[in-house]
BARODO-748090 format. One record per residue (C-alpha): residue number from 1; x negated, y, z. Coordinates in nm, 2 decimals. Last residue first. Example, Ala and Ser with C-alpha at 12.3 -4.5 7.8 and 13.67 -1.06 7.14 Angstrom:
BEGIN
PT   n      u      v      w
PT   2  -1.37  -0.11   0.71
PT   1  -1.23  -0.45   0.78
END
This chain:
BEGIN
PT   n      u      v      w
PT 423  -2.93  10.70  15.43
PT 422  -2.81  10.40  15.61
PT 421  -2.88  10.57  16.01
PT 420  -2.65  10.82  15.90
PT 419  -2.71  11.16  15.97
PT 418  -2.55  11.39  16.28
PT 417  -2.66  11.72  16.31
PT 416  -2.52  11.81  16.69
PT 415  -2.45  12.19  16.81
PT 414  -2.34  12.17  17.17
PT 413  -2.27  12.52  17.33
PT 412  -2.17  12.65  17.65
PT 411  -2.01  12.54  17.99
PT 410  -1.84  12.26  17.92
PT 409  -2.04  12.13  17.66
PT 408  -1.77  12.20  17.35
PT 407  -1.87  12.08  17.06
PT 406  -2.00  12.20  16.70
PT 405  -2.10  11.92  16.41
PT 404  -2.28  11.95  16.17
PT 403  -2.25  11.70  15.90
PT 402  -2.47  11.41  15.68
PT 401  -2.55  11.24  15.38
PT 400  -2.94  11.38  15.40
PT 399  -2.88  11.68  15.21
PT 398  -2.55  11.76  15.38
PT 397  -2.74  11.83  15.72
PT 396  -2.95  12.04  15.58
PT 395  -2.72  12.27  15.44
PT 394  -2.52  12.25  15.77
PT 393  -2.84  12.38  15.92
PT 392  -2.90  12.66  15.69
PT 391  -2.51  12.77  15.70
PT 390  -2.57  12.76  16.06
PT 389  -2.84  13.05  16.06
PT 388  -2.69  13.24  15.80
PT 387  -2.50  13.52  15.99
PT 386  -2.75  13.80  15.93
PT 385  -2.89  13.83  16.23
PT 384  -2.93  14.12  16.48
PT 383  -2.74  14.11  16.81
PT 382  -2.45  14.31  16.90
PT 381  -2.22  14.18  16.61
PT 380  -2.27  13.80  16.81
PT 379  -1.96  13.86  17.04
PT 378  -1.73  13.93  16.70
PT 377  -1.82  13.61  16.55
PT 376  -2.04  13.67  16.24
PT 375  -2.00  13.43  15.93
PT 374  -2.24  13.59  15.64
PT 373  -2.19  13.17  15.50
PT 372  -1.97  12.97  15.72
PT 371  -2.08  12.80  16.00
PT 370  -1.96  13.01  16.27
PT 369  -1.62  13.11  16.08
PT 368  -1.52  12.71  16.09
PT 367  -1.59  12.73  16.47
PT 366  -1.34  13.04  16.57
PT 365  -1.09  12.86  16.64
PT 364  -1.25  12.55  16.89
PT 363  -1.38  12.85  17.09
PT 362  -1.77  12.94  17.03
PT 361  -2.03  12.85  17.37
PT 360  -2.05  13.12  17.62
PT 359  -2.38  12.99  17.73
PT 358  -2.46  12.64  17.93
PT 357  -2.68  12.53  17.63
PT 356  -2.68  12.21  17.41
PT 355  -2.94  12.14  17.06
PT 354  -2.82  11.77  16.94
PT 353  -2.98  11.53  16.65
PT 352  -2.71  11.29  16.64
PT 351  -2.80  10.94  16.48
PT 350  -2.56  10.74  16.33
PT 349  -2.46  10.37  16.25
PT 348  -2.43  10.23  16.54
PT 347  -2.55  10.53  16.75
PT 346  -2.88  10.67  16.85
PT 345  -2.84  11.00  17.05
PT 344  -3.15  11.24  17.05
PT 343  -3.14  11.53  17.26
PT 342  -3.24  11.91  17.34
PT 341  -3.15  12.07  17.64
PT 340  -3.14  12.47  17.70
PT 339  -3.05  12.62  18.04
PT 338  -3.06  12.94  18.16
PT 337  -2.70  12.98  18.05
PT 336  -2.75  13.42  18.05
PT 335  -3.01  13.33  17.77
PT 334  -2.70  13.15  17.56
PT 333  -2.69  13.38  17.22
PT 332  -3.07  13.46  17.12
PT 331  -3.23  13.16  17.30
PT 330  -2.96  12.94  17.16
PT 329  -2.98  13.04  16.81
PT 328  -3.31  12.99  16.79
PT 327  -3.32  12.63  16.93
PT 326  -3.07  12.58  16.69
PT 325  -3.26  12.74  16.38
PT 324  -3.55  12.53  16.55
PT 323  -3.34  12.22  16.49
PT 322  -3.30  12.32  16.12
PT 321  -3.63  12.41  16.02
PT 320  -3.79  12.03  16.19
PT 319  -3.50  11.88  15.96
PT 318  -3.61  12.09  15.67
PT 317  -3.98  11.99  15.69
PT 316  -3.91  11.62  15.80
PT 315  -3.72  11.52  15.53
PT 314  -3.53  11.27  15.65
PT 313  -3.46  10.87  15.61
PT 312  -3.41  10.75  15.98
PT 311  -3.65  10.53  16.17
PT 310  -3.52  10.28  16.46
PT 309  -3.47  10.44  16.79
PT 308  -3.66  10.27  17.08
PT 307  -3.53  10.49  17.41
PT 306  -3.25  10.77  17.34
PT 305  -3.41  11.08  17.36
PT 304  -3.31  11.35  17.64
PT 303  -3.49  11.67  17.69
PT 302  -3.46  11.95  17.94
PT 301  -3.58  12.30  17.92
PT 300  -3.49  12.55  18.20
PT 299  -3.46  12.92  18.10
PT 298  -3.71  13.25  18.20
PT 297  -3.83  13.31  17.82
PT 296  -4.14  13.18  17.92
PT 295  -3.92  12.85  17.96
PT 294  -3.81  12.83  17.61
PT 293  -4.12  12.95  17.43
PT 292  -4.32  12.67  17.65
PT 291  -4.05  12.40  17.50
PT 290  -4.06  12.54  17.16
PT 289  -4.37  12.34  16.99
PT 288  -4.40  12.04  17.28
PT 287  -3.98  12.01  17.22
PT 286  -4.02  12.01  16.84
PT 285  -4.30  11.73  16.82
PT 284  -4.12  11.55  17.07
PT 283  -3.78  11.56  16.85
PT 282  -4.00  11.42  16.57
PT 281  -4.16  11.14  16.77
PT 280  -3.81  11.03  16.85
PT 279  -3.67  11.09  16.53
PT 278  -3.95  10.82  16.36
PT 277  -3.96  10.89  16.02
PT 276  -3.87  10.69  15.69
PT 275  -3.89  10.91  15.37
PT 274  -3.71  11.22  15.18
PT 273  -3.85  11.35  14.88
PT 272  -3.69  11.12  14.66
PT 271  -3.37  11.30  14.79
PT 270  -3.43  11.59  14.57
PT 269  -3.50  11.92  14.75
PT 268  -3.17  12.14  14.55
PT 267  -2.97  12.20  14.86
PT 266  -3.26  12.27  15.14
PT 265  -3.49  12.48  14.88
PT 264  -3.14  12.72  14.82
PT 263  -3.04  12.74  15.19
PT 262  -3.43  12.86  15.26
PT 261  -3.39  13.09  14.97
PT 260  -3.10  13.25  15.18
PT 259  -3.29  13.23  15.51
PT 258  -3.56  13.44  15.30
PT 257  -3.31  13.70  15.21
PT 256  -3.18  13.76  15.54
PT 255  -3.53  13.77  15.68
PT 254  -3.64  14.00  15.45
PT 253  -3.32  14.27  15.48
PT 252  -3.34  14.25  15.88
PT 251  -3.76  14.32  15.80
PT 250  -3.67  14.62  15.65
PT 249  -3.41  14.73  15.90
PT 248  -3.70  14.69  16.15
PT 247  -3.96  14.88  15.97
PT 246  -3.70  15.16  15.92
PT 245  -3.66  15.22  16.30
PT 244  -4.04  15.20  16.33
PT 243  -4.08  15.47  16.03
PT 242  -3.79  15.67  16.20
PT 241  -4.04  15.63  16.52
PT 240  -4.36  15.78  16.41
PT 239  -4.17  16.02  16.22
PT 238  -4.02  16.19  16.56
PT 237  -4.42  16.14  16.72
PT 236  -4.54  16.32  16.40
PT 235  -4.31  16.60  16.42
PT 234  -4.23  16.75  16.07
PT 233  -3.93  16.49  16.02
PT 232  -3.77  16.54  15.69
PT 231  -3.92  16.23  15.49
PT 230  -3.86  16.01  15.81
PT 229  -3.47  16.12  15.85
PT 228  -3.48  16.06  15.46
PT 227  -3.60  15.72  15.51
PT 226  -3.34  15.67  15.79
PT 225  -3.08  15.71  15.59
PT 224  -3.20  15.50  15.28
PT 223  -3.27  15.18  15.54
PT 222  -2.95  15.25  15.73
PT 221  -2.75  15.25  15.38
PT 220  -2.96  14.93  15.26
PT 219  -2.85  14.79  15.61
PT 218  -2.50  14.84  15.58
PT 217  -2.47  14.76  15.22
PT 216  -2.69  14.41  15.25
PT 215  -2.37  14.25  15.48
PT 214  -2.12  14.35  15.17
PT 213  -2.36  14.25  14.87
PT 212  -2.47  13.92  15.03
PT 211  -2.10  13.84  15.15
PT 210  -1.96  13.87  14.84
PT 209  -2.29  13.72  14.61
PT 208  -2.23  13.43  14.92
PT 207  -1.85  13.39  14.92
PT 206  -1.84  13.35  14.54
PT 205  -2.15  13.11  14.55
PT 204  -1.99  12.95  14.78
PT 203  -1.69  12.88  14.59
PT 202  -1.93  12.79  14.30
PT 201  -2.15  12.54  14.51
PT 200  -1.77  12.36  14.60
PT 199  -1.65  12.35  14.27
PT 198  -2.01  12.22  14.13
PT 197  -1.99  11.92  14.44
PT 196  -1.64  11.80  14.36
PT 195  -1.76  11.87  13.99
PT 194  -2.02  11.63  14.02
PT 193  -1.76  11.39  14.27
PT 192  -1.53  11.35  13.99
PT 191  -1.79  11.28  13.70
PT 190  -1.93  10.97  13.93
PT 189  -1.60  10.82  13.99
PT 188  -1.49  10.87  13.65
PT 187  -1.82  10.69  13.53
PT 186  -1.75  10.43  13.75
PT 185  -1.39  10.41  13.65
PT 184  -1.49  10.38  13.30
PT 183  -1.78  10.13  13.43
PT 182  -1.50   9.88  13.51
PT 181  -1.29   9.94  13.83
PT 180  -1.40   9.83  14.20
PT 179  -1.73   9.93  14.36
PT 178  -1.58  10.10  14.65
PT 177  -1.21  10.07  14.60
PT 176  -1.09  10.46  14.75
PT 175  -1.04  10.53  14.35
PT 174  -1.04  10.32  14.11
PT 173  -0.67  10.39  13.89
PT 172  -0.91  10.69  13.82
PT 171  -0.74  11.03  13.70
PT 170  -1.07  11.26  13.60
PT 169  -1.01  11.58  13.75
PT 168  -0.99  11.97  13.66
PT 167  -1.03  12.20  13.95
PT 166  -1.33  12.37  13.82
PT 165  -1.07  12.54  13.51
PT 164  -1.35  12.76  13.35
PT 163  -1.31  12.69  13.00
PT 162  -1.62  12.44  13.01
PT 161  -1.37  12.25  13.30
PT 160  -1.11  12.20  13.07
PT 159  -1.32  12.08  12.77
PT 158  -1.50  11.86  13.04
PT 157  -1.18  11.71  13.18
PT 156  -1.04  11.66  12.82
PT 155  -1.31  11.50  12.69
PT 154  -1.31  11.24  13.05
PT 153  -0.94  11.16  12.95
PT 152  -1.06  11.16  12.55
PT 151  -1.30  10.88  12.64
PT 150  -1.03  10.68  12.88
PT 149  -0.80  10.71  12.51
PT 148  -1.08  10.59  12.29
PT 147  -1.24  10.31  12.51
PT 146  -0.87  10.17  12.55
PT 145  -0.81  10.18  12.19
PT 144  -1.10  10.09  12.05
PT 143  -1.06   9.75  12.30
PT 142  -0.75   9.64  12.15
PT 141  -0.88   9.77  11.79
PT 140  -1.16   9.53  11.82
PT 139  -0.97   9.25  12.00
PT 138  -0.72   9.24  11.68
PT 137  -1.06   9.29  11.44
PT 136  -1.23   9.00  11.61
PT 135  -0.89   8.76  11.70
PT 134  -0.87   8.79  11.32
PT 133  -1.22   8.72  11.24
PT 132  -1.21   8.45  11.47
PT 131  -0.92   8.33  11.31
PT 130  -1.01   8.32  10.97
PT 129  -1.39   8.17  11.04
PT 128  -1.18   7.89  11.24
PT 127  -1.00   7.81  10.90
PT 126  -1.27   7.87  10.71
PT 125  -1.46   7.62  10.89
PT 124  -1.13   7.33  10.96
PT 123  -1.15   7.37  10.56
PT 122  -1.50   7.31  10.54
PT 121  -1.43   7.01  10.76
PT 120  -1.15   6.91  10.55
PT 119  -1.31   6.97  10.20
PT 118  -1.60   6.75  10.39
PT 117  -1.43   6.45  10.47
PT 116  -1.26   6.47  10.11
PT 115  -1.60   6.48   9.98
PT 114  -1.68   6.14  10.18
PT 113  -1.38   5.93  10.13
PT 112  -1.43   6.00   9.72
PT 111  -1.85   6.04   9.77
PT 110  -1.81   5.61   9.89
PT 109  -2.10   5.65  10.11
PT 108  -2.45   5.51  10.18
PT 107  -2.67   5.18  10.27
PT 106  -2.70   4.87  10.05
PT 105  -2.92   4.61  10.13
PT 104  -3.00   4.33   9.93
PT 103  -3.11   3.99   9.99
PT 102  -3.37   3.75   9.97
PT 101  -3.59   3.90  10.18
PT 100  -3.52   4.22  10.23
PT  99  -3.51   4.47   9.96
PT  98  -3.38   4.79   9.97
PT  97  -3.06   4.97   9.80
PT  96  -2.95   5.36   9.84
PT  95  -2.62   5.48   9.80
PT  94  -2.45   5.81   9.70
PT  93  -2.09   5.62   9.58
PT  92  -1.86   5.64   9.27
PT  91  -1.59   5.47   9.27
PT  90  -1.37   5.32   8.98
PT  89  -1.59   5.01   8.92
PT  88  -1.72   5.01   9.28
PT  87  -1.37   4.91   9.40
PT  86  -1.32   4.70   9.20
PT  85  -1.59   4.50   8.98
PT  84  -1.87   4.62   8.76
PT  83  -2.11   4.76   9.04
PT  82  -2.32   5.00   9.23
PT  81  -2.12   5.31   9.04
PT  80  -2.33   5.63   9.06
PT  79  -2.51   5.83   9.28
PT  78  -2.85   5.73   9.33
PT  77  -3.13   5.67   9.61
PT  76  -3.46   5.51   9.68
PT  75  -3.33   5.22   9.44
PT  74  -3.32   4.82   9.43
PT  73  -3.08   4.70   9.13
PT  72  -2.70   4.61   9.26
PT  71  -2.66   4.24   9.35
PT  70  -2.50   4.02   9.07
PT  69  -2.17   3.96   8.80
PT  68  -1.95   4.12   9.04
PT  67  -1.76   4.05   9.39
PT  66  -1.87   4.25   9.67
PT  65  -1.63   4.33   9.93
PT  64  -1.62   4.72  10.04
PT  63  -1.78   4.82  10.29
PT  62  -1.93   4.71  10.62
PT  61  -2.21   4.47  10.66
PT  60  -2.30   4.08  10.64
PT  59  -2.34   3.83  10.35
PT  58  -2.14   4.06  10.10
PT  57  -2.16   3.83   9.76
PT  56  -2.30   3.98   9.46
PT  55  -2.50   3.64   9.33
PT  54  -2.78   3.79   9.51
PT  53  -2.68   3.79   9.83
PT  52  -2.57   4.15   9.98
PT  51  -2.62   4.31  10.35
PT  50  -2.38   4.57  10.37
PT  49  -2.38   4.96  10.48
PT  48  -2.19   5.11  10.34
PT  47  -1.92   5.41  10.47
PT  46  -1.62   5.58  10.35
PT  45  -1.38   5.39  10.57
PT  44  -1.49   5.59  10.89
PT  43  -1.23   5.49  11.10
PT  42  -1.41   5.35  11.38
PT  41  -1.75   5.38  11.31
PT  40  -2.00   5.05  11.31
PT  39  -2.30   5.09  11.45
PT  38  -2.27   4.74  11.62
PT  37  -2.24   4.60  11.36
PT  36  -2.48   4.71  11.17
PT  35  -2.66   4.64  11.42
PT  34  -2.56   4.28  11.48
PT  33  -2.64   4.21  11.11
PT  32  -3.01   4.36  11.09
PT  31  -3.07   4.13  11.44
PT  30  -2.92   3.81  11.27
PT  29  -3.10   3.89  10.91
PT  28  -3.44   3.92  11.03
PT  27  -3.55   4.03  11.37
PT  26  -3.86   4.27  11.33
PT  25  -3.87   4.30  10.95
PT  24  -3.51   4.30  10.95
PT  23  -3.49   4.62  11.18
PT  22  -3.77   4.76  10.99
PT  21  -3.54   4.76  10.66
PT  20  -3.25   4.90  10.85
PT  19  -3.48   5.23  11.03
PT  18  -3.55   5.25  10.61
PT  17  -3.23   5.25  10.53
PT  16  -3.09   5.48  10.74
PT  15  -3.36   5.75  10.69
PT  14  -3.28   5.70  10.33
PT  13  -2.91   5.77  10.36
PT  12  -2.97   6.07  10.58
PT  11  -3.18   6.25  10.32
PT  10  -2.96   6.16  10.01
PT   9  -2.64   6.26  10.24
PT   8  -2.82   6.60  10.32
PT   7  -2.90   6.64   9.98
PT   6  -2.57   6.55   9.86
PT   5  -2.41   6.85  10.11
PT   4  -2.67   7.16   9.96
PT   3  -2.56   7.05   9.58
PT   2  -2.20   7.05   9.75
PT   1  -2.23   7.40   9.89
END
């Protein structure tokens, strides 16, 4: 360390001398004086920098007074004693000296003022190195401990959840503060809603392998019944028509399963998938598609679209599957309405995608059972389905951040998906 600190004295002590020695050269001894002087450092009392005759007498400078037999000898640089009188005589310095002129100048540092300088900046080092590594380790554990114990929270969570327990939460101080918390609460926030969303697909898939294995019963029972009925008939005209009978259970069994995969594809399309459409030239497309089914069916089709509505983010596969499910729906359970009216309702920060009729409609009760899963109101037992119409559409409605929603429309139905216009 001090090998390394004498070289960087011997460097900056001949840079310094040299700038001195052109400073002469350009103004002589009144311009080299006035800079030193004007470089002098206020409490620095271990530098030289002096301007010497040569009988030993300081002519200009700062430093020690000269009085001795002579000038010190010209040299690039030396640590030693520069002279035979006090205080050189007991001090040693790292000096250099240059000619000019008739003079001699002497640049450096007394090493006794200097070395003490820097034991007391290493010392102010160490010091700081101390405390930083102090402050380090303290803040270290600090910050170990608040990582371990939100860490084992989350561990705990998962551990409970792995042993089946879905109701098992993260506790985050963060919640109902959108974007508040540090990344713990993020992550909380994040892990919370998964197993929001894993509860909920597990509750349904409860209700659904239920409801799938009760509502397939009845027509696996009809299909096996009437198979034998067909197997046993010796009339062909009798067979003819227990084959007919079991062609239309068959087909009840295929469609309920195919709505079913149709509920899978809408809940697992990713929502890259979904893009910027115009709903107005989407509800058109629709209305020219059903609108002649409709009114060969003996009912009055209207439409209402709200004028200039900006482009929503749907997929317009699913969406196009869903309002047909309605349109469906309404031909099958509101043909005694005569009327069917699709709309289009922009909002501020909505847009309602509506399918109204003038049938029975569904009492304000008995909506949550509509739109659940094998859900059958006792008026709708008389017509074939399998009760999995609406679960499609609210499906689809949850992929793009949205609801379905059931109204009253005074007579008769209003089903509305409504989506967000920021989805």
């Amino acid at each position: 360390m001090r090998d390394q600190a004498i070289d960087e004295l011997r460097r900056d002590t001949v840079e310094e001398s040299e700038g001195l020695v052109a400073i002469y050269r350009a103004g002589g001894l009144p311009a080299l004086a006035r800079t030193i002087d004007e470089g002098r450092a206020n409490g620095d009392r271990s530098r030289i920098v002096a301007v010497i005759a040569a009988d030993g007498r300081r002519v200009a400078g700062i430093g020690p007074a000269i009085v001795g037999s002579g000038a010190p000898a010209p040299t690039i640089f030396r640590i030693g004693r520069m002279g035979d009188s006090s205080p050189w005589l007991e001090r040693e310095a790292g000096y250099a000296v240059r000619e000019v002129g008739p003079y001699r100048l002497v640049s450096g540092r007394l090493l006794d003022d200097w070395e003490q300088e820097q034991q007391g900046i290493e010392r102010a080092l160490a010091a700081a190195m101390l405390l930083s590594l102090a402050l380090g380790i303290g803040g270290g554990l600090i910050v170990t401990r608040y990582v371990g114990r939100r860490l084992d929270r989350v561990a705990d969570v998962i551990e409970g959840v792995a042993s089946g327990d879905l109701s098992r939460r993260v506790v985050n101080p963060a919640a109902g503060h959108p974007g508040g918390g540090d990344a713990f609460d993020r992550l909380a926030s994040r892990l919370n809603a998964m197993l929001d969303k894993t509860e909920r697909l597990m509750t349904e898939l409860r209700i659904v392998t239920d409801g799938l294995a009760h509502d397939l019963r009845s027509p696996l029972a009809r299909l096996r019944a009437k198979a034998e009925v067909a197997v046993l008939q010796a009339d062909p005209a009798q067979r003819e028509a227990a084959m007919g009978g079991l062609l239309i259970e068959t087909d009840l069994v295929m469609r309920m399963l195919s709505t079913m995969i149709e509920i899978t594809r809408a809940e697992s399309v990713p929502r890259d998938r979904l893009a910027p459409i115009d709903p107005a030239a989407l509800m058109e497309e629709i209305a020219e598609l059903y609108g002649p089914v409709i009114e060969d069916s003996g009912m009055r089709f209207e439409i209402a679209i709200d004028a200039y509505p900006p482009h929503v983010v749907l997929h317009r596969e699913l969406m196009t599957q869903a309002i047909a499910n309605l349109i469906d729906n309404a031909l099958r359970h509101a043909a005694q309405g005569g009327e069917i009216r699709l709309g289009l309702v922009i909002g501020p920060d909505e847009a309602r995608f509506q399918v109204a009729d003038r049938g029975p409609g569904i009492a304000e009760a008995d909506r949550a059972q509509a739109l659940r899963r094998f859900g059958r109101l006792d008026v709708a037992r008389s017509v074939p389905g399998a009760g999995l119409g609406m679960a499609l559409v609210e499906a689809v409605a949850r992929l793009h951040g949205g609801r379905l929603e059931l109204g009253d429309h005074a007579p008769g139905l209003i089903v509305a998906i409504v989506i967000p216009l920021t989805a």
